[in-house]
C-alpha positions as CSV (number, residue, x, y, z in Angstrom):
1,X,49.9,8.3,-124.4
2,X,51.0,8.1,-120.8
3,X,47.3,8.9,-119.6
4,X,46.0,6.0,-121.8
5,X,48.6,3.7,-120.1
6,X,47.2,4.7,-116.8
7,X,43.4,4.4,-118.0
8,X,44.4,0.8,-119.1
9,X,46.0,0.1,-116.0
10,X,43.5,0.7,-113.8
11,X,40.8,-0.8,-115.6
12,X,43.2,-4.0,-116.2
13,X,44.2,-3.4,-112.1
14,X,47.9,-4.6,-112.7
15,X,49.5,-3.3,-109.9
16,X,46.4,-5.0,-107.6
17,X,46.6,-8.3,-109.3
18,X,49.6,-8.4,-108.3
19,X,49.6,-7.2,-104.6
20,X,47.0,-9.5,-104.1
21,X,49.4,-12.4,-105.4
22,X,49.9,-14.4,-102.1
23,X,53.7,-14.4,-103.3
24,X,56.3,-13.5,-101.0
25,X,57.6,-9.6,-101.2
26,X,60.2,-10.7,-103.2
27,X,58.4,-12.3,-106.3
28,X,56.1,-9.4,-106.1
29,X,59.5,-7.1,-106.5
30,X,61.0,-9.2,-108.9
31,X,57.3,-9.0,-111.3
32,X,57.5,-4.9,-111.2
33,X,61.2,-5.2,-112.1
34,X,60.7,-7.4,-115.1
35,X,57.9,-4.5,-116.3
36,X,59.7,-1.7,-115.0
37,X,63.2,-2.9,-117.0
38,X,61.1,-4.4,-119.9
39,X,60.2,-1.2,-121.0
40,X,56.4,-2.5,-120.6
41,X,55.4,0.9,-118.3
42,X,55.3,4.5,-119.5
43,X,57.8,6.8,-117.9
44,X,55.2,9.2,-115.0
45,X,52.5,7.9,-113.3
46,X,53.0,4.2,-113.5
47,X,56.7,4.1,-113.7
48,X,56.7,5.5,-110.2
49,X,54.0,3.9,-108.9
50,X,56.0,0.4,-109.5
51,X,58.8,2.4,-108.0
52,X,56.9,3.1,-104.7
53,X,55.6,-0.8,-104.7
54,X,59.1,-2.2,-105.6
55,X,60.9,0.1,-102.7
56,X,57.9,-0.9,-100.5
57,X,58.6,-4.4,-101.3
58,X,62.1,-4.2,-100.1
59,X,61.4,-2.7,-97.0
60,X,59.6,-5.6,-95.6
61,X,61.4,-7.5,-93.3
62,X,63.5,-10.9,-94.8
63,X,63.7,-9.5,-98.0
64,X,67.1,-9.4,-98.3
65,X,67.1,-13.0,-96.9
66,X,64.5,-14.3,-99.1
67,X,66.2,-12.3,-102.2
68,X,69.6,-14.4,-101.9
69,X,67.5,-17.7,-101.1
70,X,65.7,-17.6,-104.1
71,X,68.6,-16.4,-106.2
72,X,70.3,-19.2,-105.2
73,X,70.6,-22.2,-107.2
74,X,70.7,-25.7,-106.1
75,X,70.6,-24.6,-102.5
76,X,74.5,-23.5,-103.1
77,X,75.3,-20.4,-101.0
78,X,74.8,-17.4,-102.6
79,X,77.5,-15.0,-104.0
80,X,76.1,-12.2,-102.3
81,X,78.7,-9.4,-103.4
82,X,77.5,-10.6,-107.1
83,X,73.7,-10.8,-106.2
84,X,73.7,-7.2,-104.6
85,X,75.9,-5.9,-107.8
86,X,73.3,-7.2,-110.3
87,X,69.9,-6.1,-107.7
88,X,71.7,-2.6,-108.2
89,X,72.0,-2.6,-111.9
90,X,68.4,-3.7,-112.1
91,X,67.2,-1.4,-109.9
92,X,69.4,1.1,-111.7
93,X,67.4,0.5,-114.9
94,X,64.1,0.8,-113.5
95,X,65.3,4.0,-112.3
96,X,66.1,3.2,-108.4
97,X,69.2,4.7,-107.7
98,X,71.5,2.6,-105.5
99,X,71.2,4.5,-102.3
100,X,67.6,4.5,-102.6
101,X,67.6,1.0,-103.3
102,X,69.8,0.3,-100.2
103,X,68.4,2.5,-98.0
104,X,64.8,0.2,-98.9
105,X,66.2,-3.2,-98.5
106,X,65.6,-4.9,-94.7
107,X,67.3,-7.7,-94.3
């Protein structure tokens, strides 16, 4: 099953359709985390392959920033104890752990 999930990946080039969105780092994270916790990608190959893009994601630089901006509604200030707390759990159920996930995130 999971090799037939990668054939179809590849031919349908997902994960390249979306890095060549012109989207910021952030809605390209926040696309592999709704597949990733949707249960739409079979555990191996292309569960870590969304892993590596989501982590390399993170790493570029304002995605923190950009993260609580787009979190934030009505241009209130965030609650950033609560938005970290629920980036965590998400990341937590794509199977980040939280000190991977923080050791990725630039600010």
């Amino acid at each position: 099953m999971a090799a037939l999930a990668v054939h179809m990946e590849a031919r349908g080039k997902l994960f390249e359709s979306i890095e060549a969105r012109s989207t910021n780092p952030v809605e390209k994270a926040q696309t592999l985390l709704k597949l990733a916790t949707g249960n739409l990608l079979t555990e191996g190959q292309l569960s870590n392959k969304a892993r590596e893009l989501i982590l390399g994601y993170m790493s570029k630089p304002g995605f923190l920033t950009g993260y609580m901006a787009a979190q934030s509604k009505d241009g209130a200030a965030p609650d950033s104890e609560k938005l970290m707390a629920e980036l965590m759990e998400t990341l937590g159920k794509a199977g980040i752990t939280a000190d991977t996930g923080l050791e990725s995130i630039a600010a």
